[in-house]
C-alpha positions in Angstrom: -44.8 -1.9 7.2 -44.6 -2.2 11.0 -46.8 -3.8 12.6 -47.4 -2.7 16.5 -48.5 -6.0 18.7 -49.1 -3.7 22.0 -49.0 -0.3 23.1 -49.5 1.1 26.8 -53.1 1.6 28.0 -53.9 5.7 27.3 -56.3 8.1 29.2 -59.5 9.0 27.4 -58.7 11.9 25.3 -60.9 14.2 27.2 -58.3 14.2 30.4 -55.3 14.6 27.9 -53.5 17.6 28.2 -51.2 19.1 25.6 -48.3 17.1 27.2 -49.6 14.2 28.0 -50.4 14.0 24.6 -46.8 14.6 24.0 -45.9 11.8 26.1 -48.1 9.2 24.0 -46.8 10.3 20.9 -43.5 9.9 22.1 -44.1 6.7 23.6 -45.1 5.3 20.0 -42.9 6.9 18.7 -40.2 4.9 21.0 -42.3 1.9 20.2 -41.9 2.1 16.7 -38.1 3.2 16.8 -37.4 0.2 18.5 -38.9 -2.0 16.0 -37.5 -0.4 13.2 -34.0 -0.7 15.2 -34.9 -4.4 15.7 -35.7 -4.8 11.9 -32.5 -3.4 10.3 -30.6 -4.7 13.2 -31.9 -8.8 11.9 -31.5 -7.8 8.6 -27.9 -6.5 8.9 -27.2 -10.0 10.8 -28.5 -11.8 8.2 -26.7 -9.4 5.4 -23.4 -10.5 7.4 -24.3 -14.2 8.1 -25.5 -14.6 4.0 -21.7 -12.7 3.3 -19.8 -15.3 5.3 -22.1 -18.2 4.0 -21.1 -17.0 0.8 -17.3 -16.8 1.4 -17.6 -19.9 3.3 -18.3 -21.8 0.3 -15.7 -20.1 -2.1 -13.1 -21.6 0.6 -14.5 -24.8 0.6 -14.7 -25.0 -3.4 -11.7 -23.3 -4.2 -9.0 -25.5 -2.4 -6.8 -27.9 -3.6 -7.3 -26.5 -7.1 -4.6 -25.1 -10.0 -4.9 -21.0 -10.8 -3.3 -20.1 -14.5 -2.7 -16.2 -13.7 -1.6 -14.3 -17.0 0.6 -11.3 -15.6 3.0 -9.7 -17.3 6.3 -11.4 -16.8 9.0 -8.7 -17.9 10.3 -7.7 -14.1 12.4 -10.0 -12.5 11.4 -8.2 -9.1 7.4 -8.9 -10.0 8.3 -12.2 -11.0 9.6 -13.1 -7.9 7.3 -11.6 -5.8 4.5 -13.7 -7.6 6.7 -16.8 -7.2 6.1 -15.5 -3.3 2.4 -15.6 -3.6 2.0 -18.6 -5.2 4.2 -20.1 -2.4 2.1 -18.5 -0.1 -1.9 -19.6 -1.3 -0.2 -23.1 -1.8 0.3 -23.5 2.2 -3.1 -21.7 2.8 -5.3 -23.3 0.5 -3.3 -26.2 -1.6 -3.8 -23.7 -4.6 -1.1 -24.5 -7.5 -0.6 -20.8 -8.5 1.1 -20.7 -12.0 1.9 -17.5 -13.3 2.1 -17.4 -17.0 4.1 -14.6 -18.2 2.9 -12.3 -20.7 4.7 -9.4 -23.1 1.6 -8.2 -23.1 -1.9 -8.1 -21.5 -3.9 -8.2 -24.7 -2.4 -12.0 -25.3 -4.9 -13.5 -22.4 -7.6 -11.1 -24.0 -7.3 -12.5 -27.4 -7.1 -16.2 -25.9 -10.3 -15.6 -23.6 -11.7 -14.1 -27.1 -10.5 -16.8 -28.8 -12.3 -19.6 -26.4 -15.6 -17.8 -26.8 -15.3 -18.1 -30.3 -15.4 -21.5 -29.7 -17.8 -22.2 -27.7 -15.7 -23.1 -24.8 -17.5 -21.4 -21.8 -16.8 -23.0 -18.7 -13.5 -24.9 -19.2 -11.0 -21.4 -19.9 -7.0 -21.7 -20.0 -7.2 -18.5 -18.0 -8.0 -18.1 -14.4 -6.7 -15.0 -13.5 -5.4 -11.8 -15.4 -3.5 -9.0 -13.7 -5.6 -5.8 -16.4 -6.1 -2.6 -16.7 -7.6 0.1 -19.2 -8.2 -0.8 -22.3 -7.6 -4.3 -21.7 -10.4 -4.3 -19.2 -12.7 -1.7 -21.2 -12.5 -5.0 -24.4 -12.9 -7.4 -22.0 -16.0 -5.5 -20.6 -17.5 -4.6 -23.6 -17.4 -8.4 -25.3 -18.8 -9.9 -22.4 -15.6 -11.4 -21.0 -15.8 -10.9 -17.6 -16.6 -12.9 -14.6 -19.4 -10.2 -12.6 -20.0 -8.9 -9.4 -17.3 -11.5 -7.1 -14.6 -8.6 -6.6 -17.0 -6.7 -4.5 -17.4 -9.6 -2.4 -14.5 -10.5 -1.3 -13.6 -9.9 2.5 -10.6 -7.9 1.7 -12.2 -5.9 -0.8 -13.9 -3.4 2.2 -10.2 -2.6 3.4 -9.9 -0.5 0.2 -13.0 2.0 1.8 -14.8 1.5 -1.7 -17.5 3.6 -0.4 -15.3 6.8 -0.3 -12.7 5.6 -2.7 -13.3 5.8 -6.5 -10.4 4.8 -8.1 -11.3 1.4 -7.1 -14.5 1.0 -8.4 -13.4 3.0 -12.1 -11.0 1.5 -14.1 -9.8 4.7 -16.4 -13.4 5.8 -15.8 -15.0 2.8 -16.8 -17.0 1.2 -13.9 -15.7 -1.6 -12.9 -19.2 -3.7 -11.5 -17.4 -6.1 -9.1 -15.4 -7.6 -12.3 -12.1 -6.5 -11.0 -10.2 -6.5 -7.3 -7.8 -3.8 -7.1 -4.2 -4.6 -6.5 -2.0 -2.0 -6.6 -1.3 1.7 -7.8 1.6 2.7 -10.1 2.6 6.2 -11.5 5.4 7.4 -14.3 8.4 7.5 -12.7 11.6 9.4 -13.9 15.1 8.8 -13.6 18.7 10.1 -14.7 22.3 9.6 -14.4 23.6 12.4 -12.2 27.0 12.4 -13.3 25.7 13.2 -16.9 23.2 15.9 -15.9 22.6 17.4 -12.2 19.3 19.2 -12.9 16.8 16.9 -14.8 13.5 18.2 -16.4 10.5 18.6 -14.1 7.9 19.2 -16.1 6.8 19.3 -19.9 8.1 22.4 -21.1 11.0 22.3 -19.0 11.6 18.2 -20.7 11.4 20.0 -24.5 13.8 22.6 -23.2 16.5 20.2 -21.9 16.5 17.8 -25.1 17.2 20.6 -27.2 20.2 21.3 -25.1 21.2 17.6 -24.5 20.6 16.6 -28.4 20.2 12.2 -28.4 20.4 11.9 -24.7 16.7 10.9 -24.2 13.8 8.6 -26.3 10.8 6.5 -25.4 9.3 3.5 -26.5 7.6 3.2 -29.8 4.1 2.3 -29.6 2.3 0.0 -29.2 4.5 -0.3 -26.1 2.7 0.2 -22.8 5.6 2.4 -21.5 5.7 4.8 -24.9 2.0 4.7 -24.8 2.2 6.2 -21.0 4.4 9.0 -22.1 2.5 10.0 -24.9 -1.1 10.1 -22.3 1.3 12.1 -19.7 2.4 14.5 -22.6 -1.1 14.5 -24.2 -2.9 15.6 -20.9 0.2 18.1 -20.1 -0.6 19.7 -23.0 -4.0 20.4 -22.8 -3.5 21.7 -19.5 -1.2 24.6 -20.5 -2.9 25.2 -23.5 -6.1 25.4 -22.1 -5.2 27.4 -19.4 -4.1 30.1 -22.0 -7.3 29.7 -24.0 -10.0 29.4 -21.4 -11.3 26.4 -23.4 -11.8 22.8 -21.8 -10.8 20.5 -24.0 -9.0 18.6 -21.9 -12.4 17.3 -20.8 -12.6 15.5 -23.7 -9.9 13.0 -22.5 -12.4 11.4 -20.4 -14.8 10.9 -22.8 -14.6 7.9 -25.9 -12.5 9.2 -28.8 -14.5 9.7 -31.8 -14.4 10.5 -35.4 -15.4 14.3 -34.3 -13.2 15.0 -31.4 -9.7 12.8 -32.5 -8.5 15.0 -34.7 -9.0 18.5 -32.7 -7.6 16.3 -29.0 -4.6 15.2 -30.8 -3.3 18.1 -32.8 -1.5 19.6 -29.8 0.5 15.9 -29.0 1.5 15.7 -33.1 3.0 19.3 -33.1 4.9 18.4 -30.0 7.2 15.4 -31.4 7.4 17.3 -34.6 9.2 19.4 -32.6 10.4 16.9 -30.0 11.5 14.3 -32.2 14.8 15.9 -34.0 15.8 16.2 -30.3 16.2 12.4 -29.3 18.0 9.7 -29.6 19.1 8.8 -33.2 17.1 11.9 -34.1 13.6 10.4 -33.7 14.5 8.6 -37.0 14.5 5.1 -34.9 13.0 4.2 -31.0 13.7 2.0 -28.3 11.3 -0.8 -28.4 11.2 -1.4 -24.4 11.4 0.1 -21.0 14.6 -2.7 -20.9 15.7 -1.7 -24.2 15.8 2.4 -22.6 17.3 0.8 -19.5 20.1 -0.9 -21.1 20.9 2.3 -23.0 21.2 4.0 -19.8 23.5 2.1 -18.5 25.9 1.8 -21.7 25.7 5.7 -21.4 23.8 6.7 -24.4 20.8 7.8 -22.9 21.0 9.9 -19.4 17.3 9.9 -18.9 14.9 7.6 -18.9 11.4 6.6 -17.1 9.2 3.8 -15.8 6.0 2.5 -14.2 7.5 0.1 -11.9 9.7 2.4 -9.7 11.3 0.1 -7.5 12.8 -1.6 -10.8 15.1 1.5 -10.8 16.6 0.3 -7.6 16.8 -3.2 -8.3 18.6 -2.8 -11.7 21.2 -0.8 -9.6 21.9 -3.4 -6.8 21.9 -6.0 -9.9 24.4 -3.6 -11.6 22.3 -3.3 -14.7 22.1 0.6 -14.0 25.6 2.4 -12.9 25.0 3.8 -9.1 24.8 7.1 -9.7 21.3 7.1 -11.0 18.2 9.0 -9.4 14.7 8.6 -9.5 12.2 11.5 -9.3 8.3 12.4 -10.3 7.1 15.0 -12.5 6.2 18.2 -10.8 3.5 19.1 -13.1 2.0 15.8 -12.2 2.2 11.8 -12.5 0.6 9.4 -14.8 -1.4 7.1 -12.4 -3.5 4.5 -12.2 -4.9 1.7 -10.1 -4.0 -1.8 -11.6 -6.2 -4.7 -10.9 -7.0 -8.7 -11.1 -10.0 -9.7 -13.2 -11.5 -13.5 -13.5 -12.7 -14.3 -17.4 -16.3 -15.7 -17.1 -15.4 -18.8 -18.6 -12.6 -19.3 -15.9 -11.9 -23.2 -15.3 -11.3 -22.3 -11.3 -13.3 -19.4 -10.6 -13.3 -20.2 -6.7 -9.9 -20.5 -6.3 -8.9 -17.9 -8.0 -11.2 -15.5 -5.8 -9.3 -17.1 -3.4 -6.0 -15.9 -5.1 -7.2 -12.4 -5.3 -8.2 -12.3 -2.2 -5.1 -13.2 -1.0 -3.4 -10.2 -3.0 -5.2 -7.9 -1.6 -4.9 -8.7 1.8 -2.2 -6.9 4.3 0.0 -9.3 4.8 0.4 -9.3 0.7 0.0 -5.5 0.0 2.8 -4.9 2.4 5.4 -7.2 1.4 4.3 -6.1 -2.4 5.1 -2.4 -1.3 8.5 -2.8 0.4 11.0 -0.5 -2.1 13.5 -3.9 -2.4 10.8 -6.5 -2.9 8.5 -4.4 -5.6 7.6 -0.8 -4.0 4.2 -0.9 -5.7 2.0 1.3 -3.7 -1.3 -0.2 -1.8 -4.8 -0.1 -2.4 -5.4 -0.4 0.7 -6.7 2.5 3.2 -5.1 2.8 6.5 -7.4 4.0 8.6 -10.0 0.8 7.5 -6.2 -1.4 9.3 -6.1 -1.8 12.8 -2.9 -0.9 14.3 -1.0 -4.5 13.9 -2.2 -4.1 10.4 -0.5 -0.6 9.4 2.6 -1.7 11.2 2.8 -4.1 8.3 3.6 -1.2 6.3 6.3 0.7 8.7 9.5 1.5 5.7 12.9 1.2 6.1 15.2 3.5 4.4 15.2 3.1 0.7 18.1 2.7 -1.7 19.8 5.9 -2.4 18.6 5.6 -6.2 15.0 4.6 -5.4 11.8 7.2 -5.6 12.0 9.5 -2.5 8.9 9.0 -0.5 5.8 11.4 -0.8 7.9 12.5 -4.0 4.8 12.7 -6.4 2.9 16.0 -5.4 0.0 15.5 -7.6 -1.3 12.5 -10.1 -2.8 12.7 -13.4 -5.6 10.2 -14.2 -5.3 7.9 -17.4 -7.6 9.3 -20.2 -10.3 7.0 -21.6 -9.3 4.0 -23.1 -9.9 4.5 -26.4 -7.5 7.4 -26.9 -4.6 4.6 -26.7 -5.8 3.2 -30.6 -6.7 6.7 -31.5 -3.0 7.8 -30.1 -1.4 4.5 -31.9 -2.7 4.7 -34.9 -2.2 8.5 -35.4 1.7 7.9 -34.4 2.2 5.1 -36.4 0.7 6.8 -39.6 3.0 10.2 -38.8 6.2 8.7 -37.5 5.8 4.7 -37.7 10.0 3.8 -38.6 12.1 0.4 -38.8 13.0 -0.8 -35.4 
């Protein structure tokens, strides 16, 4: 409620005229806009003042302290771009950054699991987790999380949040401030040209070329992350054509939790595919890779001549480090990409939650998301929205010309969102109990 102290002195109302009336009204009316204007005005300045108090004290608390981040450690490239950051939040804020590498995300999930278990909630091993999907969705669900800090970080509003989804939904799970977007990644294909000049572009056309290049191509057995991708990219392919010829939408269902009633009639479609896919691949489907490195290293020793990744830019950098012959290409799907938005969380029992705000600040600021997206120092694409940058900002992120065997630029036409998370055990345990083999 507003509450007017004075107002101009009016006419009697018997010598008011239609517009002079007018003219009061409006004068109130000004009267009032102008307090309202003052009101939101103060409270915006003490929104903003309450914002930097805030932040203000996460500097002061979070210096001077150790982070633990649990990242996957299996790219070189990554590896040493983290050895960068940590380099980096050690000169800005006396922050000992250790990365501590990881096969697999669900490792720090079972040790933060493991901690509440025991009672330990305030003194946590881990600080940081680079997480996504179903990592994040367990995390979530048991309580793991650290809430509502990602959404206040200063950085955070350079990702437009207000007009940018995919970084408030992790694979359509809300994320509530428990996670600070770092970077997007999408499946990534590449070949050796001197084996085979005109690769598949699509599903249908990828079925269609292993039949006429029998052994030549494989994936990843899950529970691999990389297999796991492929199988979600053929999965959601699949329903796409399928239901375009039926009229049905059950492709809609891929958004939704997998259940008892839906698993079966979802996954149908993806388990008469590698029937028919699997005599096709390498060693007949009878044994599979076991990582993206295993399927790179056959590449290079020539028994596979195509192959795929998340982390495009470690196409190039296995060529210039001659673990992939130069005659390899990279290229993206034309029926779509596999993508997603990857992200930093902080467990709740966190030993330096401060300074690992601080950390994930840091990763998400310019100066970081640039470097990270360079093709020769990662090539991971930015969260970040240009048009929030001010020009000496987006210059950070001018290119150069990339490696010959490197993604061409504005090569993915169209993206495909990750399905829910719990099709990745309903996926993993229907493989395993249809085609599970010996390494």
């Amino acid at each position: 409620m507003y509450v007017i102290k004075s107002l101009p002195a009016m006419p009697t109302l018997k010598y008011l005229t239609r517009y002079s009336t007018y003219a009061v009204v409006l004068s109130i009316c000004a009267v009032i806009s102008s307090s309202i204007s003052a009101s939101t005005a103060s409270s915006t300045t003490v929104a903003s003042a309450a914002e930097s108090s805030y932040w203000q004290q996460i500097e002061a608390q979070g210096q001077n302290q150790d982070v633990y981040f649990y990242a996957w450690g299996g790219d070189p490239q990554i590896n040493a771009y983290l050895q960068w950051a940590a380099e980096e939040v050690n000169v800005k804020y006396n922050i000992n950054m250790v990365h501590v590498k990881l096969s697999d995300t669900s490792e720090a999930v079972s040790r933060v699991l493991a901690e509440k278990s025991a009672n330990n909630n305030d003194k946590g091993s881990v600080d940081l987790i680079w997480i996504n999907g179903a990592n994040f969705a367990t995390m979530s669900e048991n309580s793991l999380l650290l809430k509502q800090w990602a959404n206040k970080l200063p950085n955070f509003a350079l990702t437009d949040p207000e007009n940018n989804p995919a970084v408030n939904f992790d694979f359509g799970v809300p994320t509530n401030g428990m996670e600070a977007p770092w970077g997007q990644a999408s499946l990534t294909f590449y070949y050796d040209s001197l084996s085979t000049d005109k690769p598949p572009t699509t599903l249908n056309e990828l079925v269609n070329w292993t039949a006429q290049n029998p052994g030549r191509f494989s994936y990843p057995k899950p529970p691999d992350f990389l297999g796991m991708s492929f199988l979600k990219y053929a999965l959601v392919m699949l329903h796409e054509n399928q239901d375009a010829k039926t009229g049905k939408n059950i492709k809609a269902q891929l958004n939704l939790p997998a259940t008892e009633q839906n698993t079966d009639m979802v996954l149908a479609p993806l388990w008469e595919f590698l029937d028919d896919l699997h005599p096709t691949l390498w060693r007949k489907g009878e044994q599979f890779v076991q990582t993206g490195a295993h399927m790179r290293r056959l590449v290079d020793d020539t028994e596979l001549s195509l192959a795929f990744t998340f982390s495009a830019p470690e196409v190039p950098a296995a060529v210039q480090r001659y673990d992939l012959p130069q005659s390899i290409r990279s290229y993206a799907m034309s029926d779509g990409s596999l993508s997603n938005t990857h992200f930093v969380t902080i467990p709740y029992n966190a030993s330096h939650q401060q300074a690992a705000q601080l950390v994930a600040n840091f990763l998400m600021s310019p100066e970081a998301q640039a470097k990270k997206q360079t093709p020769d120092i990662w090539g991971d694409k930015t969260v970040l929205v240009p048009s929030t940058l001010n020009p000496e900002q987006q210059a950070l992120f001018k290119e150069n010309k990339p490696h010959p065997s490197a993604l061409p630029f504005d090569s993915i036409k169209r993206t495909v969102s990750e399905p829910h998370p719990s099709w990745v055990d309903a996926i993993m345990q229907g493989w395993q109990a249809r085609y599970g083999v010996s390494p």
